[in-house]
C-alpha positions in Angstrom: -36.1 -16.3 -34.7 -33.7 -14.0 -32.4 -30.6 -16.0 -30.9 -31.2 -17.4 -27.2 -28.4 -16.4 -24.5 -27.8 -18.6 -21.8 -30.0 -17.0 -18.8 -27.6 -15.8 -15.8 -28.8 -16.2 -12.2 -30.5 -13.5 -10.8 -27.8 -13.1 -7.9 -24.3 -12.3 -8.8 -22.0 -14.9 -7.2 -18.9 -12.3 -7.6 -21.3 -9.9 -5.2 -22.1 -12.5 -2.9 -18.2 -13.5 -2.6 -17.6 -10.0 -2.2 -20.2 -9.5 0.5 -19.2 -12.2 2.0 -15.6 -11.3 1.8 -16.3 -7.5 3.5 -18.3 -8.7 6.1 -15.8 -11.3 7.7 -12.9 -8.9 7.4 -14.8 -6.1 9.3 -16.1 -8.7 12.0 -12.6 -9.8 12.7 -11.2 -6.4 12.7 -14.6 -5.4 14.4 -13.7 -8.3 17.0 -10.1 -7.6 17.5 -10.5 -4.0 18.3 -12.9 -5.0 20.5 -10.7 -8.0 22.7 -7.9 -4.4 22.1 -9.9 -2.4 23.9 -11.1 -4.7 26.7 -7.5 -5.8 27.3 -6.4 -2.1 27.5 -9.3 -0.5 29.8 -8.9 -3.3 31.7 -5.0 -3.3 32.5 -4.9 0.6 32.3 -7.6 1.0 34.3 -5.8 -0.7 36.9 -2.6 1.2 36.7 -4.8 4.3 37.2 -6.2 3.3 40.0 -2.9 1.7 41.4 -0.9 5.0 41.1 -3.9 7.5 42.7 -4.1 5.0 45.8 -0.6 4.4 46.0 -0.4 8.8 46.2 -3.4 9.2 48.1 -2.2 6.5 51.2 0.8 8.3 51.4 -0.6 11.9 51.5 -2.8 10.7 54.5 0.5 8.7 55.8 2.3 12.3 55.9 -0.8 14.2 57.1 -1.2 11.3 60.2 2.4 11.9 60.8 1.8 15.7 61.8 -1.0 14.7 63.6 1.1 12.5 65.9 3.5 15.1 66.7 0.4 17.3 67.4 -1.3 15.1 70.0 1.4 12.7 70.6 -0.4 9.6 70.5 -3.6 7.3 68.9 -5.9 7.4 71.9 -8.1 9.9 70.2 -8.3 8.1 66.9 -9.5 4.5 69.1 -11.7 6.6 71.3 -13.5 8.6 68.5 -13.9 6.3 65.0 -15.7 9.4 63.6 -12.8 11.6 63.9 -11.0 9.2 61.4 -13.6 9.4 59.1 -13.1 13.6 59.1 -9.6 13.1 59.1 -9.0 11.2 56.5 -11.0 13.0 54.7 -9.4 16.1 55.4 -6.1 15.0 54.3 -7.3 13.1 50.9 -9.9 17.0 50.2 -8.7 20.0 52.1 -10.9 22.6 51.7 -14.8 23.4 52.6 -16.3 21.6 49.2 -17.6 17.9 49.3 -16.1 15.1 48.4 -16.5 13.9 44.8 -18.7 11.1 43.7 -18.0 8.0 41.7 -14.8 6.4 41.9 -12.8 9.2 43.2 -14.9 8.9 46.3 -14.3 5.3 46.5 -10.8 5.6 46.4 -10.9 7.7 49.4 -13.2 5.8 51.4 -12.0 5.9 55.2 -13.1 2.1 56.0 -10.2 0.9 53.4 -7.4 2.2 55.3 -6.0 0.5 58.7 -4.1 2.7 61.3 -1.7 0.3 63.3 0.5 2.2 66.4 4.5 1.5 66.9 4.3 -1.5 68.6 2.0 -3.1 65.2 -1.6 -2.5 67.7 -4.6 -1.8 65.8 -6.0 1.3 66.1 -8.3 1.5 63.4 -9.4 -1.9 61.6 -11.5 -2.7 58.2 -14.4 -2.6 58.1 -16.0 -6.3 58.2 -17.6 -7.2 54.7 -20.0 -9.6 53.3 -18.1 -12.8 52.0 -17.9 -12.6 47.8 -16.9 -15.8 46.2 -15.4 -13.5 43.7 -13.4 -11.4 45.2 -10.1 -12.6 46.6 -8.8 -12.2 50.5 -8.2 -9.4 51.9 -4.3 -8.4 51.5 -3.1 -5.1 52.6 -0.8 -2.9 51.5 1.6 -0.8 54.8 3.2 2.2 54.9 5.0 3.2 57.2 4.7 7.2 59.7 7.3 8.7 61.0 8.0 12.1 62.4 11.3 13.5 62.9 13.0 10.1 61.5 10.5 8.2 64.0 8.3 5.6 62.7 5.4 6.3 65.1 2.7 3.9 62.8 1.8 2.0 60.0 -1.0 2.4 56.9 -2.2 -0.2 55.6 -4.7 0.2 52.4 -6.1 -2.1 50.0 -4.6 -2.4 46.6 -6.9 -1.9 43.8 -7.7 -4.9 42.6 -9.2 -5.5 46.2 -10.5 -2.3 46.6 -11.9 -2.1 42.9 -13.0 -6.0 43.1 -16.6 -5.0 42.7 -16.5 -1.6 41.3 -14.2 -2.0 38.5 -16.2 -5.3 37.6 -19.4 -3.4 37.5 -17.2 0.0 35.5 -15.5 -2.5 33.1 -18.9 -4.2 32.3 -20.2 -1.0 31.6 -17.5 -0.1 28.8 -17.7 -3.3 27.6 -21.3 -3.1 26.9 -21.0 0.2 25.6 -17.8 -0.7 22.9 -20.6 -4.0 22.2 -22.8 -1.2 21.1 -19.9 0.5 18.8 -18.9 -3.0 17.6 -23.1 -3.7 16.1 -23.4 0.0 15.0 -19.8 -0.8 13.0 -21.2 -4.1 11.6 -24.3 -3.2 10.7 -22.6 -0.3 8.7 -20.2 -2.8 7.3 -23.1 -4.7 6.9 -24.3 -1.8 4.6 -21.3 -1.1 3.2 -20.8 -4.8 1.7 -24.2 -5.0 0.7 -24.5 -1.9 -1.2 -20.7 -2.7 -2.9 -21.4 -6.2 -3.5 -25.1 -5.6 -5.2 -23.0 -1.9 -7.3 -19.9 -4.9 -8.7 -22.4 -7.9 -9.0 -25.2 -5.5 -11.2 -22.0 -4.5 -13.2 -20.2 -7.3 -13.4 -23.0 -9.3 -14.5 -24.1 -6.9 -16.9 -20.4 -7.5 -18.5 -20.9 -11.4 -18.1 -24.4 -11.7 -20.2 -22.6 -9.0 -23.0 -19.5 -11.2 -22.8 -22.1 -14.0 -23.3 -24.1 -12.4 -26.1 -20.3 -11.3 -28.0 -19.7 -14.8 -28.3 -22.8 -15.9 -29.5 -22.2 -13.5 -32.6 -24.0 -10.4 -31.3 -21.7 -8.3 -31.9 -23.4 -4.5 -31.9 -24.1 -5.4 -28.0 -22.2 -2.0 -25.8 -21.7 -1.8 -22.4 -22.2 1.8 -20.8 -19.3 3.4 -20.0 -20.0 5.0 -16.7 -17.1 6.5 -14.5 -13.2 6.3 -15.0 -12.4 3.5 -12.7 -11.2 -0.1 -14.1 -14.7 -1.1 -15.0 -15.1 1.8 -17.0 -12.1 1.1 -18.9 -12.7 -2.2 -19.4 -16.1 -1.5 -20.5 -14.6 0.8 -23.1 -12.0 -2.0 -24.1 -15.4 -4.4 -24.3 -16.5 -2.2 -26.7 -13.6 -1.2 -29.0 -13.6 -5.2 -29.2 -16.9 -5.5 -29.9 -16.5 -2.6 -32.8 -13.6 -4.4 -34.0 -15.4 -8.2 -34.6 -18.2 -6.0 -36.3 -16.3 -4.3 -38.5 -14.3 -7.9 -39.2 -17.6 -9.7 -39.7 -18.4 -7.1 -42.0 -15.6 -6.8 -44.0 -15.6 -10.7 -44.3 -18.9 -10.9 -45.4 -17.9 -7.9 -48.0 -14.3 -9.4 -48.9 -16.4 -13.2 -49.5 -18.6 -11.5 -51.6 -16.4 -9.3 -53.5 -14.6 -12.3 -54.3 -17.7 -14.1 -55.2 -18.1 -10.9 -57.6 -14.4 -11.4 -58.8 -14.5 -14.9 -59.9 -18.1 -15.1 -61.1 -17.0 -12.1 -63.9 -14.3 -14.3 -65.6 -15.9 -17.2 -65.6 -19.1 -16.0 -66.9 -17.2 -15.0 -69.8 -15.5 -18.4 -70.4 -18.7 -20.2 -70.0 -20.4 -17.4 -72.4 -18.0 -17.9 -74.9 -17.7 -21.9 -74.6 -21.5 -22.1 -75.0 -21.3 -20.0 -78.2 -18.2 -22.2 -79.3 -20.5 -25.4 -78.8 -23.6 -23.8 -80.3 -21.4 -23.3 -83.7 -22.2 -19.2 -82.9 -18.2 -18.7 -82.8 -15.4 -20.2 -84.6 -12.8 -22.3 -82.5 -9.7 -20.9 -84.0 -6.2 -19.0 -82.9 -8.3 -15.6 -81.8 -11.6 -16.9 -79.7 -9.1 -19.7 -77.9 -6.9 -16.2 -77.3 -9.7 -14.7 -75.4 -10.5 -18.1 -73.4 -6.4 -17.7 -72.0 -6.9 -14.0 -71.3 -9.8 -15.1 -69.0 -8.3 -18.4 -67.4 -5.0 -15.7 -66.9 -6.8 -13.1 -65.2 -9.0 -15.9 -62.5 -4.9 -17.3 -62.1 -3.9 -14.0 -61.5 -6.6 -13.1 -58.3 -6.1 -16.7 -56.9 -2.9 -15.9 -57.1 -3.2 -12.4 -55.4 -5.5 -14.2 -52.7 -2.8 -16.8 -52.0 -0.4 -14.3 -51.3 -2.9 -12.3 -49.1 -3.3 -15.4 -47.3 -0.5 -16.0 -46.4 0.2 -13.0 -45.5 -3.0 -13.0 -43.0 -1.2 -16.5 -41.7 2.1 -15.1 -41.6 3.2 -17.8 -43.6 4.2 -15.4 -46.7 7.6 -17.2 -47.5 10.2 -13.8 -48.2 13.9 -14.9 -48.4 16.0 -11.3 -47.0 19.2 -10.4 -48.2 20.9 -7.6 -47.6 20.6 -5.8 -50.7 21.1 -2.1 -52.2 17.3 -0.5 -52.3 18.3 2.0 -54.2 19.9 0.1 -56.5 17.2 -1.7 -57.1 15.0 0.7 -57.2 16.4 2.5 -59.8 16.7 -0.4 -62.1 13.0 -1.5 -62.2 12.1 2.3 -62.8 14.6 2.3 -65.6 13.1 -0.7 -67.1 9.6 0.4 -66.5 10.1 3.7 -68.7 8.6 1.9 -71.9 5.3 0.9 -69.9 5.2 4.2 -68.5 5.3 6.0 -72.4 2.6 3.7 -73.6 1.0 5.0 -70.8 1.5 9.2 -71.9 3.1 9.0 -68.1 6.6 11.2 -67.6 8.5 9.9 -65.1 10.9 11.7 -62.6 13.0 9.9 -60.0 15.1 11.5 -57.2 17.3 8.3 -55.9 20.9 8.9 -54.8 23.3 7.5 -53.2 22.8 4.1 -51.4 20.3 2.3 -49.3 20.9 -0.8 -48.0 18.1 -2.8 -46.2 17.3 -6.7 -45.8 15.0 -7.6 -48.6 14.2 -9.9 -51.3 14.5 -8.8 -54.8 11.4 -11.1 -56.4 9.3 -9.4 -54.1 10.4 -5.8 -54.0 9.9 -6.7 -58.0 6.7 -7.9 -57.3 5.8 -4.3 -55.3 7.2 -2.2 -57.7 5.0 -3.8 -60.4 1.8 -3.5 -58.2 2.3 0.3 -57.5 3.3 0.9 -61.7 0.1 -0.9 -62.6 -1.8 1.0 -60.0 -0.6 4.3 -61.0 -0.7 3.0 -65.2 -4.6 2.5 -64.2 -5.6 5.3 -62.5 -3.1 8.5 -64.1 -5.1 10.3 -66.7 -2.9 10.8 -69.7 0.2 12.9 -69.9 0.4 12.6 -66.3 3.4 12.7 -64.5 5.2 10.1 -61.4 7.4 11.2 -59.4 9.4 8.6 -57.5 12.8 9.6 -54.3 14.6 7.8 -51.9 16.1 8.8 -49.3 17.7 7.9 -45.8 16.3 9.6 -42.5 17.0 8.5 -39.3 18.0 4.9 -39.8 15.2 4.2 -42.3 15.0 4.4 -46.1 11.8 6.4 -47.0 10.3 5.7 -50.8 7.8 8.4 -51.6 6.1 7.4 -55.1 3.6 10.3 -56.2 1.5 10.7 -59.4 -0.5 13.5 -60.9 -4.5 13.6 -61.2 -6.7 12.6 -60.5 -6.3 12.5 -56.7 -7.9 10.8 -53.5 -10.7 12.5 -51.2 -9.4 13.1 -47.7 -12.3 10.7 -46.9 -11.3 7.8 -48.7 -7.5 8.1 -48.2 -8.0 5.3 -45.0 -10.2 2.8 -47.7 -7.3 2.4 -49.8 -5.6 -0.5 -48.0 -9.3 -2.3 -48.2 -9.0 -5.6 -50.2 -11.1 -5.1 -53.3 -12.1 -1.5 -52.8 -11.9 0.7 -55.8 -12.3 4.7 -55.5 -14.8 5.2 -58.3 -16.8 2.7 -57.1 -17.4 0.6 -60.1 -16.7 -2.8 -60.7 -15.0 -1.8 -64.3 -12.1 -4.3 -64.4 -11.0 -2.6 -67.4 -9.9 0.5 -65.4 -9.5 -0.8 -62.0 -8.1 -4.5 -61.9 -9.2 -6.6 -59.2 -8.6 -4.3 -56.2 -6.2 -6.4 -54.5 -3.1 -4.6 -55.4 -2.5 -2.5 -52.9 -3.6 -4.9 -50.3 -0.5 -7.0 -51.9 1.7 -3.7 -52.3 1.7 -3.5 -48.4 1.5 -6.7 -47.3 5.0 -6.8 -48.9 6.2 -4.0 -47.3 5.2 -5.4 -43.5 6.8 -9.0 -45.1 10.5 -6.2 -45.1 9.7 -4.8 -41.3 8.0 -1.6 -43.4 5.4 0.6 -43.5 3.2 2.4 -46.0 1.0 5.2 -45.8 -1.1 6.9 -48.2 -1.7 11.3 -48.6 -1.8 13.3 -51.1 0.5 14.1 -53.5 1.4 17.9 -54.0 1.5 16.6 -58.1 -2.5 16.3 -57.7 -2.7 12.8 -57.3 -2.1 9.8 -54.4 1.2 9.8 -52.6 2.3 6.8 -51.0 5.4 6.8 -48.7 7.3 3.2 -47.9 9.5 3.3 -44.5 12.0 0.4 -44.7 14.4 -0.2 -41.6 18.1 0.5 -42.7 20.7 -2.4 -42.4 22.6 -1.7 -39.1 25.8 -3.3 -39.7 28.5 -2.3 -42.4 27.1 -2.6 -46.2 28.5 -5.9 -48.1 30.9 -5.7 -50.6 29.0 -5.2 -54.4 27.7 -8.8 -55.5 27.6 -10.1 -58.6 23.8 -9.8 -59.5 24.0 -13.5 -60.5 25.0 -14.3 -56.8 22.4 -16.4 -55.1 21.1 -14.9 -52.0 19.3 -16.4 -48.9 17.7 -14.9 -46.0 
């Protein structure tokens, strides 16, 4: 029966925040331009019309002026009404075209000016206007003419925001509704636009949530596409390296339990084998068979052991006392004592180690490292083989290159070495290949000193593996006596 995921609603909440979210911001920005705008076509407005009326009153103040001095008084302009309308418009449009339309006429309309004489006598008046509750009483604005320093009369004209009271209302309502217009068309698009990215990041999004969902309910070959190369891309990628890596984990758990399974059942098989056989009178209990019982019980004491150590090492609980200590030194004194092994073995040995190398480390378990690497290469090294082991310092690390001779390591399998119980040859032949937890012990040791170790090929025909050690930084201690306890 396939696993059951927890069913996600159908509508992303992250796109509805989002949508949410875009809308409101461009509706207040939508609104703010929009007060902006009113605020400044309003006021500007204004000052436009202010400053054309203020210079059109007194161009028609200097042309009434020379008309003065040409007829030498107002009687014309009181007997003849129409001749202020041509004048006026004469002096605010010289020449022989009409008079514009629209508001340029209005601010030249003759009926908005006032002509008063000298002595402050009308001569020509406003024209009388229907009553509007909205517009505010008439106040005029004067200034004065004069000819040849001689203030002969007054102009008075209305200020804009009399003379405009109706217009501008009807002009500014106009542009209002018209930026109304550009203020819907811009939210609708935002409208659009939060839609469209709100339902693109929610169909994502929630496409990462039910994975997410499905990854923790042990699914663990679900991948997300990896569209793009913006952050959801990348995290779609990182989703997927972790859901590769808890794979590959689950795998090799369920291969490192059952190797172990493989491990222990070996051993024990024998020692019930040969119990069953002691019982059943088929073999002798003497010195040799109770021999063979202790070899068995040794080797299952040997990989609980080696699986202690590797758990620890997994917990990082692996207890490693550091000392500063001579690694080459040391070095040099387990190969020494290792040459006997190594003969029995038809194995030559060859060392390169020089000078010193000190580094924090503990001896029992550089011991313990040295042993695993001698057994591996005492299992594996055909006979009259050959191991070559230097040491050397470069660039503030010790470097420990151990090589053998054939038979070597495919390319190919070179990264399956560090796997905890994986043998080469692909047999389970403890005989020749122990219990496949060396190496995993050989560098968990090395990461216990701050180290590293790599496996290549050796140029002798077999596996080359190089140990980097960090190098002690301050001053080398003075030459201990080796039965010196030492703590880390």
């Amino acid at each position: 029966m396939s696993p059951r995921y927890p069913r996600l609603p159908a509508i992303s909440r992250l796109g509805v925040k989002l949508f949410a979210m875009i809308l409101v911001v461009n509706v207040t920005i939508s609104a703010m331009v929009f007060l902006a705008v009113s605020r400044s076509l309003d006021s500007g407005f204004i000052n436009y019309l202010d400053t054309t009326q203020t210079n059109r009153a007194q161009t028609l103040a200097e042309g009434l002026g020379d008309e003065w001095a040409r007829r030498g008084d107002w009687q014309w302009l009181r007997e003849s009404p129409d001749a202020w309308q041509r004048l006026v418009r004469r002096q605010l449009w010289p020449g022989d075209g009409p008079p514009p339309q629209g508001i340029e006429r209005r601010l030249g309309n003759p009926d908005d000016f006032v002509l008063h004489d000298a002595q402050g006598r009308p001569v020509i008046g406003l024209t009388p206007e229907i009553p509007d509750e909205d517009s505010p009483p008439t106040r005029l604005r004067w200034l004065p003419i004069e000819h040849a320093e001689q203030q002969v009369g007054t102009l008075g004209y209305r200020p804009p925001e009399q003379l405009m009271a109706r217009m501008d209302r009807i002009f500014l309502a106009r542009q209002q509704r018209n930026l109304g217009i550009i203020i819907s068309a811009l939210a609708f698009a935002s409208l659009l636009l939060a839609g469209s990215l709100s339902w693109w990041l929610g169909r994502r999004t929630r496409s990462m949530a039910l994975a997410t969902r499905r990854l923790t309910g042990g699914d663990y070959s679900i991948r997300l596409p990896e569209r793009g190369r913006d952050e959801l891309s990348r995290l779609a990628q990182d989703f997927n390296v972790l859901a590769g890596t808890l794979e590959a984990s689950r795998e090799a758990r369920n291969r490192w339990v059952s190797d172990i399974a493989h491990e222990l059942r070996t051993p024990l098989a024998v020692l019930r084998g040969e119990i069953e056989a002691m019982q059943d009178g088929i073999r002798r209990l003497d010195q040799d068979n109770l021999h063979s019982l202790a070899q068995e019980v040794g080797q299952l004491e040997r990989l609980v052991a080696d699986l202690r150590l590797l758990s620890q090492s997994d917990a990082g609980a692996l207890e490693v006392q550091l000392a500063p200590l001579n690694l080459a030194e040391e070095l040099a004194e387990r190969l020494d004592e290792a040459r006997g092994w190594l003969d029995d073995n038809a194995i030559r040995l060859e060392t390169r180690i020089q000078g010193e190398a000190w580094i924090r480390g503990d001896n029992q378990r550089l011991r313990q490292l040295w042993n695993n690497l001698l057994d591996n290469t005492c299992a594996y090294t055909q006979s009259s083989g050959r191991l070559s082991v230097s040491l050397a310092v470069e660039g503030g690390r010790v470097r420990v290159c151990w090589e053998d001779s054939a038979p070597g390591v495919p390319e190919t399998e070179l990264p399956r070495l560090t796997e905890r119980l994986y043998r080469v040859e692909g047999s389970r032949n403890r005989a020749s290949g122990g219990s496949g937890l060396g190496l995993s012990i050989a560098i968990a040791l090395v990461k216990a000193h701050g180290g590293q170790m790599t496996p290549s090929s050796s140029a002798l025909g077999g596996l080359c593996w190089k140990l980097d050690f960090p190098l002690l930084d301050e001053n080398p201690p003075s030459r201990r006596s080796p039965h010196e306890p030492t703590r880390g």
